[in-house]
N, C-alpha and C positions, 0 to 999 in steps of 0.2 A: 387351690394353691396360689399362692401370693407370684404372677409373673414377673419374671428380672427382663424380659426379651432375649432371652435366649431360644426362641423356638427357631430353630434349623441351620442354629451355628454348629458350624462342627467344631469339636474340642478333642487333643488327643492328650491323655494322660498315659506318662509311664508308672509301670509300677500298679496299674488299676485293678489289678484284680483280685486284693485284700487288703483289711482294712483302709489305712484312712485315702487311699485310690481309689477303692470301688465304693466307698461310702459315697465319694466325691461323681464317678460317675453316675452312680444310681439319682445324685438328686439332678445333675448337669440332664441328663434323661429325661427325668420326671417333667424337668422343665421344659421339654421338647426341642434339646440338644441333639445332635447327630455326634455321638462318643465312638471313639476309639479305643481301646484299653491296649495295655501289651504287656507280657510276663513271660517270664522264662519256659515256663511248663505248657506246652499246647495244648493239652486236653483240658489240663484245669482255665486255661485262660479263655477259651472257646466256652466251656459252660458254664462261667461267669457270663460272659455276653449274652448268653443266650436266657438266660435267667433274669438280667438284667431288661434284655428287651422287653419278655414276657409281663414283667410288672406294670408296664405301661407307659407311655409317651412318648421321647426318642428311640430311635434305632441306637442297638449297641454292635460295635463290631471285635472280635477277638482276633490281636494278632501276635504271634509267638515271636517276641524282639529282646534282647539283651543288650541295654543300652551302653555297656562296652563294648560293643563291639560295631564296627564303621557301619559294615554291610548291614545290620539288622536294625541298625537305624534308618539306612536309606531304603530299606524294606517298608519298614513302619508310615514311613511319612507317603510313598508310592502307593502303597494299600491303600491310605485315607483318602488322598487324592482322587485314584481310579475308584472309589467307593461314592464316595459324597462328592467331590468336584474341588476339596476345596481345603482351608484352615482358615479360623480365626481365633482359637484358643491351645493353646500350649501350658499343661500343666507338668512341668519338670518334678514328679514325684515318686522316681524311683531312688531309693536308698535302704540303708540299713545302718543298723544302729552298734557302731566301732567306738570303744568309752575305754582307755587303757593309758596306763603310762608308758611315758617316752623310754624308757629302756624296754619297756617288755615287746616292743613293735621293731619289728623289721624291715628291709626294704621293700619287701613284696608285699607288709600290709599296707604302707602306705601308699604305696603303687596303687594298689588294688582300691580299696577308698578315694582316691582321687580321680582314679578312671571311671568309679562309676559315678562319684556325686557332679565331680567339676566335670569333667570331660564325657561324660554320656550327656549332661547339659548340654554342653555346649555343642558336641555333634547335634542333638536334636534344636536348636536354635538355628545354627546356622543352615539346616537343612527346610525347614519349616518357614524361616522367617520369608523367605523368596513369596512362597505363597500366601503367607497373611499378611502381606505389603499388597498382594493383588487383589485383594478383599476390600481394601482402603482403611483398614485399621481392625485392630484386633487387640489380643490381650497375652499375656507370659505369665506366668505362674512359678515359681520356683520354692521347693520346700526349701525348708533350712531351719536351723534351731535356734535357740535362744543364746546356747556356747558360742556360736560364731560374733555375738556381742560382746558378753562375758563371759569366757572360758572360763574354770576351772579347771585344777587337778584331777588326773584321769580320767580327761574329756578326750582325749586323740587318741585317734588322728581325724576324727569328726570334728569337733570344736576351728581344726584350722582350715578344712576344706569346706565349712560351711560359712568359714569367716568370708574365703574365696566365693564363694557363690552370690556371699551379698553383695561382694564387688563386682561380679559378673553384673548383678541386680543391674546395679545403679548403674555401671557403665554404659552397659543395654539401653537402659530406661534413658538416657539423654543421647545416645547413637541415632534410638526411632521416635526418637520424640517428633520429629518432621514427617513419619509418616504414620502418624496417629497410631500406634502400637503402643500398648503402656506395659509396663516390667515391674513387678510387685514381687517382695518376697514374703511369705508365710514362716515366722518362728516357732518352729512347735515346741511345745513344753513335754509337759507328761498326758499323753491321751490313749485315750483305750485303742488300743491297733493286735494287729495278728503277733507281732513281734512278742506281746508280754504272754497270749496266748501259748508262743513256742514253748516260753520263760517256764511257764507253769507245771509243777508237778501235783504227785497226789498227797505228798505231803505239805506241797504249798500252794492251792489253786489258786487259778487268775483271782478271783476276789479278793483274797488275801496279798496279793500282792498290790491290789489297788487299794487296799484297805491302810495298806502299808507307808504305800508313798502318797499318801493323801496327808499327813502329818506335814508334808513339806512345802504342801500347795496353801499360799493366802487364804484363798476360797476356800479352803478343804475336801476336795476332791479331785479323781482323775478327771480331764475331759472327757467328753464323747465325739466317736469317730465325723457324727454329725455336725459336730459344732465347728469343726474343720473344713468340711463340705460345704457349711454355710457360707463361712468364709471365702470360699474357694470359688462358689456363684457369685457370688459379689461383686468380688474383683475382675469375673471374667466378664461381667455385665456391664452395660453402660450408664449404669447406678453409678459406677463408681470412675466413671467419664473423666475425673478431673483427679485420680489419683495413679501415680507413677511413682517409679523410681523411691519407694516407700517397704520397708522391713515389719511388719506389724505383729508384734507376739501376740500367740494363741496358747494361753498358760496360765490361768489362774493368778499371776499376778507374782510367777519365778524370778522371771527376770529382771537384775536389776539395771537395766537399762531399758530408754523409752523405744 
């Protein structure tokens, strides 16, 4: 395997424990990263990790965190700490995917949607950063989509909270630029994740649904969860040492913005 130097950084992703978060920790691992994961559900996020481990290189750790909520954020980052000693990667990739027009959404869904994309962010940043400032530099990670550049119709109340998180991005990215921390955002497009799995029935299987929305992609096809992961090493690496405060879409060629 091709090494980034990530052997015995620790990285903690939210949301890691399906699709395009445990694609991401499996390679973060592989590379012999010290991973964290965290998910709503204990038992399943516990033998994700343990799965994970088992395939080889880094340590994976399972911890049961909902990143609305204060306490199970300062949970998360506690655990990683008294486990490994330490952070230097922060990948902000718990969400879901909220695609609806402005009349049909309430106050409570927009609440809801911004407490977990922007403000479970940001509890996890502000909680985290403490200690990858005491590493001497490290790396941020934040999903977000390609709406948050170019919205469209019946993109919210995602489209405006991820608009938010690329402002998070860049304000972050020149806050630590003094102490070598760099803040990168990830635009996902259309990629293979658990979500479409949900989507899928027996009259319309997952394949068929990527079959589907592959007419809309440049390249003509879904991504793979991998190709995300790729990305996601990258950036967390010092490969990528001279890049910050940067939005980079991962999408077949969607978006029409650079």
């Amino acid at each position: 395997m091709f090494r980034l130097g990530l052997e015995d950084k620790v990285a903690v992703i939210t949301g890691g424990s399906d699709g395009l978060g445990r694609a991401s920790a499996a390679l973060l691992a592989a590379e012999g990263a010290k991973v964290v994961i965290c998910g709503r559900r204990k038992d399943h996020v516990e033998t994700v990790a343990k799965e994970l481990s088992a395939q080889g290189g880094g340590s994976v750790l399972g911890v049961q965190a909902d990143v609305t909520k204060l306490a199970d954020c300062e949970t998360l980052v506690s655990r990683t700490v008294e486990a490994f000693g330490g952070i230097d990667i922060l990948v902000n990739n718990a969400g879901a995917s909220a695609a609806h027009r402005l009349q049909d959404l309430d106050d409570a869904a927009w609440q809801a949607d911004f407490d977990l994309k922007i403000m479970g962010a940001v509890r996890m940043c502000r909680l985290a950063i403490p200690h990858i400032r005491a590493r001497g530099a490290g790396s941020i990670i934040n999903a977000s989509i390609g709406g948050g550049k170019t919205p469209r119709a019946g993109q919210l109340p995602t489209s405006l909270s991820r608009a938010a998180g690329l402002n998070l991005t860049k304000s972050l990215s020149d806050e630590l630029a003094g102490d070598n921390i760099r803040v990168n955002a990830i635009c996902i497009g259309l990629l293979k994740s658990a979500q479409w799995d949900r989507r899928a029935t027996a009259d319309t299987p997952v394949e068929t649904l990527y079959e589907n929305m592959s007419s809309r992609i440049p390249l003509g096809r879904v991504g793979e969860a991998e190709e995300y992961a790729d990305l996601v090493a990258f950036l967390a690496s010092e490969r990528s040492s001279y890049i910050t405060g940067t939005a980079i879409n991962i999408d077949g060629g969607m978006c029409a913005a650079l």
